[in-house]
C-alpha positions, 0 to 999 in steps of 0.5 A: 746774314747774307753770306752766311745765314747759318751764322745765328748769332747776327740775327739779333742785330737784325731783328733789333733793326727791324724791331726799331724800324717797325716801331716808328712813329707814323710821322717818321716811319714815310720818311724813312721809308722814302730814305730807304729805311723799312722794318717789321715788328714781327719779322725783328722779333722772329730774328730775334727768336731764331738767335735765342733758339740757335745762337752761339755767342749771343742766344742769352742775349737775344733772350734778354731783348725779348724779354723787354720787348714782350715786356713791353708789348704787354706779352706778359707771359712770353716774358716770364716763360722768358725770365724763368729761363734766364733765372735758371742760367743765372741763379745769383742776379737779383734782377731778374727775380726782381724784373720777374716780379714786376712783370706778374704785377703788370698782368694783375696777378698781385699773388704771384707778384708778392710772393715773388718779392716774398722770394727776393726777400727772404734771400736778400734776408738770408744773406745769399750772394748778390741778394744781400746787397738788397740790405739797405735802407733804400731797398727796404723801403722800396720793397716797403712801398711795393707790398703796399701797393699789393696790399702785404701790410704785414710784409710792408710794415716788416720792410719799413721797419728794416728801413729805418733801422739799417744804420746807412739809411737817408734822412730822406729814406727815413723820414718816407719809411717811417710814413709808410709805416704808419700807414701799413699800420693804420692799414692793419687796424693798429692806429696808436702805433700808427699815429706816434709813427706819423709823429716821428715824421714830424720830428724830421726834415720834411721831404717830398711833402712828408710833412703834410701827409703825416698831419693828415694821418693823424687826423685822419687813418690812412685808408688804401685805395 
């Protein structure tokens, strides 16, 4: 940087340097400085920026940094101004949709974010290249889980479903989706439907205490928090 500061593209290791550095706990942060060590939290994302804004060979990467960075940092917008130009260079990968998704529901935005794996959804469902990998069992009932917590019962109890009737999926997974549609369920008002799901529970290996919740249900609905 020092012979050649028009050579964009090195800032990036910098700025993560300083990032680091900056971000030292107290306790470690005077002994580094006594070793000669110092950083800057804003001085390594400013470097950071440049090499996004001017790099040649490493501009993406600098952005995907930021992004976790922001993330991190609780700069929720920055990182989906961050995430929806990546998105546009790279239209095939299903993480940064997904890492999108997941940065709206840290702002507390639950439309935005539900409707955002609504999108990842509906192209996995479509069978869009890359997307399609989200078929599984394991998939769908994570997405299951997800929409729960953003209070889709409808979409959960879609995702759940699909869980359980992918050929591939575990005994664990099953057992766990089967639970969640009970309670997207009992959630929706349909509590029969719930109750034999909670049932279909029982008649599998009990897994992460599975079992216990199911009897719960069944003598109690479910009820979101």
């Amino acid at each position: 940087v020092a012979k050649h500061p028009e050579y964009y593209d090195s800032y990036m290791t910098l700025g993560m340097y300083e990032y680091i550095a900056g971000n030292l706990p107290w306790y470690v942060k005077w002994l580094a400085r006594m070793a000669g060590y110092h950083g800057s939290v804003d001085r390594g994302l400013q470097y950071l920026r440049l090499t996004a804004e001017r790099g040649q060979f490493a501009a993406d990467d600098a952005r995907v940094m930021l992004l976790v960075l922001n993330a991190r940092d609780a700069r929720y917008s920055e990182a989906v101004e961050i995430a929806d130009y990546l998105r546009s260079r790279y239209p095939r990968g299903y993480v940064l949709p997904i890492t999108r998704a997941q940065i709206l529901e840290k702002m507390g935005s639950k439309d935005a974010a539900a409707a955002a794996y609504e999108q990842v959804i509906a192209q996995s469902d479509a069978g869009v290249t890359n997307f399609d990998q989200l078929r599984s069992g394991h998939a769908r009932y994570e997405f299951g889980q997800k929409m729960m917590e953003l209070d889709r019962y409808h979409l959960a109890l879609s995702q759940f479903q699909a869980s359980v009737n992918y050929s591939g999926t575990s005994t664990r997974d099953l057992a766990l989706a089967w639970l969640g549609a009970g309670q997207a369920l009992d959630a929706l008002g349909r509590r029969s439907e719930a109750v034999s799901d909670y049932r279909l529970v029982l008649s599998l290996q009990d897994f992460d205490g599975a079992h216990s919740y199911a009897r719960n249900y069944i003598e109690r609905p479910y009820r979101s928090a």
